[in-house]
C-alpha positions in Angstrom: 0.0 0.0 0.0 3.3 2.4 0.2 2.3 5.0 -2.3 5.1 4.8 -5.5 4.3 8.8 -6.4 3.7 11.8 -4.4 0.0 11.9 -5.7 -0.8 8.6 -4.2 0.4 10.1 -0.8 -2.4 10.7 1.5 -2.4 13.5 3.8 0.1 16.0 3.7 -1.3 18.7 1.8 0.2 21.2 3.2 3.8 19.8 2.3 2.9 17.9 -0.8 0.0 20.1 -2.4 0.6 22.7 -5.5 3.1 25.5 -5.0 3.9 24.0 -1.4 7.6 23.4 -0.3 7.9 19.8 -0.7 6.2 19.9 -3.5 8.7 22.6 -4.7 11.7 21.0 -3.8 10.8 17.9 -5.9 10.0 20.0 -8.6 12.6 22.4 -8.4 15.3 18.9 -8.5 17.5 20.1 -5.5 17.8 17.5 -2.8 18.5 18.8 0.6 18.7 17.8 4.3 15.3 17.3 6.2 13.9 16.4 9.4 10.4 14.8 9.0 8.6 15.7 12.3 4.9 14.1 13.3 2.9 11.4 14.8 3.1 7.2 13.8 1.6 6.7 10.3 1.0 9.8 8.6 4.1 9.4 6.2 7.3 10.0 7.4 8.8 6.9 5.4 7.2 7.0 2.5 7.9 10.7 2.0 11.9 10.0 2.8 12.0 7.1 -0.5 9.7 8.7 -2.7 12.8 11.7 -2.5 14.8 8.9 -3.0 13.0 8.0 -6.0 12.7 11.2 -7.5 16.5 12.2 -7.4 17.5 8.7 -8.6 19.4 8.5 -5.2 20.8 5.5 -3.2 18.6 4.7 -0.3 20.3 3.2 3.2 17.9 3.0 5.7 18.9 3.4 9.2 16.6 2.7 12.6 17.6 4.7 15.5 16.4 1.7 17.8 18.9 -0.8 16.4 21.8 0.9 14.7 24.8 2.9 16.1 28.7 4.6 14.7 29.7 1.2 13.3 26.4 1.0 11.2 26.8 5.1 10.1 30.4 4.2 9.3 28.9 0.8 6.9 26.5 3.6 5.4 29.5 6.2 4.1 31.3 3.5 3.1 28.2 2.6 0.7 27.7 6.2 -0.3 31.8 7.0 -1.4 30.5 3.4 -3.8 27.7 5.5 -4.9 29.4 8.9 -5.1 32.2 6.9 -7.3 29.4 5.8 -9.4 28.0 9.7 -9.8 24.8 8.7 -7.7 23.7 10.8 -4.5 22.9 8.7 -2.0 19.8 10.0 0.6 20.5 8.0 4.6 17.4 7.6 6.7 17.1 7.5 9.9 14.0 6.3 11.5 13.4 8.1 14.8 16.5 9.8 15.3 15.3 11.1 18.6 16.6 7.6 20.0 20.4 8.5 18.4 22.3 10.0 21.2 24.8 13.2 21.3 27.7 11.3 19.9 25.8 9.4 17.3 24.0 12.2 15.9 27.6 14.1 16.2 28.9 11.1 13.8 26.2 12.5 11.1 27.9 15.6 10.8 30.8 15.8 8.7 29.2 13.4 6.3 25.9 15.9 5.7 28.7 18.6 6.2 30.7 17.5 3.2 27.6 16.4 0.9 28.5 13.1 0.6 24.6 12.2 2.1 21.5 14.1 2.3 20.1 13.4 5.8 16.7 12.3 6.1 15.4 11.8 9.5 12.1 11.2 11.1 10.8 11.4 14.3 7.9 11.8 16.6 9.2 13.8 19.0 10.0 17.6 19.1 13.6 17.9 17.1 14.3 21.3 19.2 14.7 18.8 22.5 15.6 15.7 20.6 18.0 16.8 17.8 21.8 18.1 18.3 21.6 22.3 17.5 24.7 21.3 15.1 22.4 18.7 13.1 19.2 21.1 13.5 20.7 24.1 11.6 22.1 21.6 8.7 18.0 20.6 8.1 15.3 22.0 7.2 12.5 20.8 9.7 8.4 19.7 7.7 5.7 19.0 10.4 3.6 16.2 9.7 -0.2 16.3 10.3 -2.1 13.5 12.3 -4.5 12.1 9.0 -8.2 12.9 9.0 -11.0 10.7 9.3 -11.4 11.7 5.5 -7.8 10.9 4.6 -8.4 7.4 6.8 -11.5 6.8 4.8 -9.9 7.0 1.5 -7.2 5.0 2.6 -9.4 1.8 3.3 -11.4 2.7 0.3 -8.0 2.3 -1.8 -7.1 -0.8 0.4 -10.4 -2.5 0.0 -10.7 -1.7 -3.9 -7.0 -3.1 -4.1 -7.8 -6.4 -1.9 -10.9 -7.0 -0.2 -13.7 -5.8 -2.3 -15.9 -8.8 -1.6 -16.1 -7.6 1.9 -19.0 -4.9 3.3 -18.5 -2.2 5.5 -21.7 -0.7 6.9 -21.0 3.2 7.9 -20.9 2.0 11.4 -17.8 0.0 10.7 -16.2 2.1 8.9 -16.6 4.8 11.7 -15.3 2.5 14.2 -12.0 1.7 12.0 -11.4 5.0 11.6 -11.5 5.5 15.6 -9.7 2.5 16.6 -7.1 3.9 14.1 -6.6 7.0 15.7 -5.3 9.0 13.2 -2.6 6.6 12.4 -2.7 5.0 8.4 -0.2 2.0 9.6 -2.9 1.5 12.4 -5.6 1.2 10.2 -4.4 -1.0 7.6 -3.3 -3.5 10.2 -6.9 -3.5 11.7 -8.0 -3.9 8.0 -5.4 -6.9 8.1 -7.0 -8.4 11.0 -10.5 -7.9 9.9 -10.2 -9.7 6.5 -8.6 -12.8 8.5 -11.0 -12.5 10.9 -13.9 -12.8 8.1 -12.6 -15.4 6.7 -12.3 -17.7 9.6 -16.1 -16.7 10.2 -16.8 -16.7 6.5 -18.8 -13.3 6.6 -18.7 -10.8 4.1 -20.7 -8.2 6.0 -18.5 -6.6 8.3 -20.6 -4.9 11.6 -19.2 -2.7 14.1 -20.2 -5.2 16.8 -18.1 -7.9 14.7 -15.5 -5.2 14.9 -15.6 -4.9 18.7 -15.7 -8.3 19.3 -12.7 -9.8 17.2 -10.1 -6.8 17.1 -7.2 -6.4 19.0 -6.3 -2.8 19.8 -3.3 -1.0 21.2 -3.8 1.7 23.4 -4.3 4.9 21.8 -0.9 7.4 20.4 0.2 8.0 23.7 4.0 8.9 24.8 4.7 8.9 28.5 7.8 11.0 28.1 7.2 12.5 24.8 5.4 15.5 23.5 1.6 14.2 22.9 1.9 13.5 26.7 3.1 17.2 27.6 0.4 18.4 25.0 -2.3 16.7 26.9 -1.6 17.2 30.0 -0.7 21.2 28.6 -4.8 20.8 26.8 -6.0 19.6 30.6 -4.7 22.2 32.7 -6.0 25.0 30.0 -9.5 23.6 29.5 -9.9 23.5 33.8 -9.0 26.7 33.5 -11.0 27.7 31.0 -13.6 26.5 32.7 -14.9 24.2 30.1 -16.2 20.6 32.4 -16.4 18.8 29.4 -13.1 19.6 28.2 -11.5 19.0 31.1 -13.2 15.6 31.5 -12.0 14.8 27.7 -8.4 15.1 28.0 -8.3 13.6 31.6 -10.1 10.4 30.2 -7.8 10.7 27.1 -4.9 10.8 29.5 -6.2 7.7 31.4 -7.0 5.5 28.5 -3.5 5.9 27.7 -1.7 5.0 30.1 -0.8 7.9 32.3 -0.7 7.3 35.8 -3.5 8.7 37.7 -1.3 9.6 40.5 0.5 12.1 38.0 -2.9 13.3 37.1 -4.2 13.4 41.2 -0.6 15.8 41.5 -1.5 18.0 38.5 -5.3 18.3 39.8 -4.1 19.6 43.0 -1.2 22.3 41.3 -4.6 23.4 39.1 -6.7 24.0 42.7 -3.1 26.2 44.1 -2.1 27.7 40.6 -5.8 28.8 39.1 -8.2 29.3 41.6 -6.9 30.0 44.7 -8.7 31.9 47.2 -11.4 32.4 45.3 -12.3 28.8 46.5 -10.3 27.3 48.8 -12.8 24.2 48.9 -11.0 23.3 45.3 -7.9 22.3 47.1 -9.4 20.3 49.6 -11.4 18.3 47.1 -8.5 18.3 44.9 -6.4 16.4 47.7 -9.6 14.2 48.7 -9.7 12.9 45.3 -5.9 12.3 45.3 -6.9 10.1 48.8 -9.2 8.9 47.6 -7.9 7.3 44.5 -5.1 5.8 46.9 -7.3 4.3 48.7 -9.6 2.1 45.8 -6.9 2.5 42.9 -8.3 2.0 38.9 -10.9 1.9 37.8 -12.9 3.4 40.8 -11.0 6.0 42.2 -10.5 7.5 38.9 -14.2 9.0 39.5 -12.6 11.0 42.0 -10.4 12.4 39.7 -13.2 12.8 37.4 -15.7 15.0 39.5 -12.7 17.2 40.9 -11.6 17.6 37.6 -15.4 18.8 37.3 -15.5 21.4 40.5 -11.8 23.2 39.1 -13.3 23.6 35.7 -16.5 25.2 37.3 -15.2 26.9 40.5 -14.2 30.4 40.3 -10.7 30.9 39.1 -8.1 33.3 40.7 -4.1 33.4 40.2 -3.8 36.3 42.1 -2.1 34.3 45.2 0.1 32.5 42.5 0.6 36.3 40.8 2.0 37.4 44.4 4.0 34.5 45.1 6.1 34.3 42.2 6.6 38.8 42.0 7.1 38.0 46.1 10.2 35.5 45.3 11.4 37.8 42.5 12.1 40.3 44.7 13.7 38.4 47.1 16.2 36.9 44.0 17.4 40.5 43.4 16.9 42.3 46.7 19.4 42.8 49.1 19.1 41.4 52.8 16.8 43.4 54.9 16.8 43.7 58.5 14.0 42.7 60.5 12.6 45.6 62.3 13.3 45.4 66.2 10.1 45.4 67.4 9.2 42.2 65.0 12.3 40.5 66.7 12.2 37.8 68.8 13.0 38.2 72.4 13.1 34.9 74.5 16.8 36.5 76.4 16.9 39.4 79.1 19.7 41.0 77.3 17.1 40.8 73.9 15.1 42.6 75.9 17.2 45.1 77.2 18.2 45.9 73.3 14.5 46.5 72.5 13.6 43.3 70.7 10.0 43.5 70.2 9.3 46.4 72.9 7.2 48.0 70.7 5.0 45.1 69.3 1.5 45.7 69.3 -0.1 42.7 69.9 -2.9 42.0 67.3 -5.6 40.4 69.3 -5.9 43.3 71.8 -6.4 46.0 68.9 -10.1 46.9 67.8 -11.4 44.4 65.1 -8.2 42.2 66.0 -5.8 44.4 63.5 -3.3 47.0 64.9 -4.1 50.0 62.6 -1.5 51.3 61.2 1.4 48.5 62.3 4.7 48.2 59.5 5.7 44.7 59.5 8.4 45.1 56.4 11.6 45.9 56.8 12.4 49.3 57.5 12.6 51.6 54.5 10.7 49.1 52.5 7.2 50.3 50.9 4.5 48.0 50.4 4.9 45.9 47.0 0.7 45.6 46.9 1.9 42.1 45.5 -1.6 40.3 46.2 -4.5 41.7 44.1 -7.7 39.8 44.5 -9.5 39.4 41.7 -13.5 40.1 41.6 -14.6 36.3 41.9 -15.3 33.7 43.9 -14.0 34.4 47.8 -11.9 37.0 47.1 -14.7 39.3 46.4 -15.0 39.3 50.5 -11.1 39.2 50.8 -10.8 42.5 49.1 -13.5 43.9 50.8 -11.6 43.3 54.1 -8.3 44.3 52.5 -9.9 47.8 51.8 -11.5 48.0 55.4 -7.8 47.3 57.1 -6.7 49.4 54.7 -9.3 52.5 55.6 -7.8 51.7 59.3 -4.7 52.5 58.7 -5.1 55.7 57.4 -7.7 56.6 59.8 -4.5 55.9 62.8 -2.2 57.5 59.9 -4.4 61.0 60.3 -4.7 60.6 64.4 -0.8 60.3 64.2 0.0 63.1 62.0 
């Protein structure tokens, strides 16, 4: 099924299409250096040998996984044979990512001198995965996840070309497509198992529920240390605070049918509750840490309801970062400032000779002040104005918090006015 001419590729339009830059290069009949970045089975191979094809170039094939120096070394060997015989030769690597520092480092004087165009692919980010030297020798093409259209016409193509005694209703064919998850590879090997399947059971009309009951499926693209897990987990923490419940509760189930660990998840819930709402409702980070308890306690599947319906109350409960706002300017500050003393009647004094010097002499003592605040007390370091670092925000609890901010805040220059 690995298309033999760039019009047989599926997907890829963007790259591929009329007046685009693959398309270009191909046309224009200068081969360079490239990095093919995107998810499993959207193209990456098929692109790097039709290039091969097209320039009438050598093709060596390298995997990441499996190969290291002695196997680049075998490779530029095989291209000076090639070279001598006036024929570029293009080297692959499948998902360079998994080359280290010193392997990638090998590539270099090799794409350097011109003696190979690289060709790598990976799923990961190249800007974390891929040596800066290698990076600025390439020029990087982002792969698209297919569409369900592009999937459709790819089992069209594969059923015309092998299987067309075989019925799909539409409800099949939607469930392919999901199973596939945006992966071609994926769905032509659940197109693989459902023609075997059908033949054992010597149908020709292929169900969803036949589907269900005879596949066997991997768990969805998921990377537990790569970027589709950051970009969840990134899509999670924006839709709570966007406030969007169903949102939230999509990527979180996303998240768990792939394999992340809910305890991660439990961790991140509770950093939403601190980071994005705050004191505008402090219940959020009790129930955020009650769900984390609670999914200790009864483990998968049922504690991951917990997770679920706190999920729920940080997408819906008023949001505030005005606490984390304060904290981060507060430790700022303290990075750059210098040290301040504590003022003496703050200090400690639990020595006569302490108390002789004056340490806390002139401490008013809170509780014994009208409405339990001594109007206008300092409690900063001497010389130091207020920063006004905490700014509640109009929602939730600190509606009421800034109310009471203003009132302590009336009190002190009502004992300001008495002093002067």
């Amino acid at each position: 099924m690995r298309p033999e001419t760039l019009d047989e590729v599926i997907g890829q339009s963007h790259l591929l299409g009329p007046g685009r830059p693959l398309r270009l290069a191909f046309e224009s009949g200068k081969l360079h250096s490239m990095i093919l970045w995107g998810p499993p089975g959207v193209g990456k191979t098929t692109i790097a040998r039709l290039t091969a094809h097209a320039f009438h170039a050598d093709f060596i094939a390298l995997s990441a996984v499996f190969s290291g120096v002695k196997d680049i070394r075998a490779a530029m060997e095989r291209a000076e044979q090639s070279r001598a015989q006036d024929k570029p030769t293009i080297l692959f690597v499948d998902e360079i990512h998994r080359f280290n520092k010193a392997q990638q480092d090998a590539l270099l004087p090799y794409t350097e001198s011109g003696l190979v165009t690289f060709i790598g692919a990976t799923t990961e980010n190249p800007s974390f995965e891929v040596i800066s030297a290698l990076l600025s020798r390439t020029q990087v093409y982002v792969l698209q996840a297919l569409g369900e259209e592009d999937l459709r016409t790819l089992m069209i193509r594969a059923q015309q070309r092998y299987f067309s005694s075989l019925e799909f209703d539409e409800q099949a064919v939607n469930t392919l497509i999901g199973y596939a998850d945006a992966d071609g590879r994926r769905l032509l090997n659940l197109l693989e198992q459902t023609v075997i399947a059908a033949n054992v059971a010597k149908i020709k009309h292929i169900t969803a529920e036949f589907l269900e009951s005879t596949l066997t499926l991997n768990s969805r693209r998921f990377d537990k240390g790569g970027d589709n897990f950051y970009d969840q987990i990134s899509a999670l923490h924006k839709s709570v605070r966007g406030s969007d419940p169903d949102a939230s509760l999509y990527w979180l189930c996303r998240m768990l049918d792939g394999g992340a660990d809910p305890r991660y998840l439990a961790r991140r819930i509770i950093r939403m509750a601190w980071e994005d709402i705050g004191l505008a409702d402090p219940r959020a980070m009790q129930i955020a840490h009650d769900a984390a308890d609670t999914y200790d306690r009864l483990g998968s599947p049922e504690g991951e309801l917990a997770l679920g319906q706190a999920v729920i109350y940080m997408a819906i409960a008023a949001k505030s970062n005005a606490g984390y706002n304060a904290y981060n300017q507060a430790r700022a500050f303290i990075k750059q400032d210098k040290s301040r003393a504590v003022p003496v009647h703050l200090r400690n004094a639990p020595t006569k000779l302490m108390k002789e010097l004056g340490h806390g002499h002139t401490y008013r003592y809170a509780h014994d002040e009208p409405h339990a605040y001594a109007a206008g007390e300092t409690y900063l370091p001497e010389g130091m104005k207020s920063p006004s670092w905490y700014q509640p925000v109009p929602r939730g609890l600190e509606i009421k918090i800034a109310e009471k901010l203003a009132f302590l805040r009336k009190l002190d220059e009502e004992a300001g006015k008495k002093r002067g």
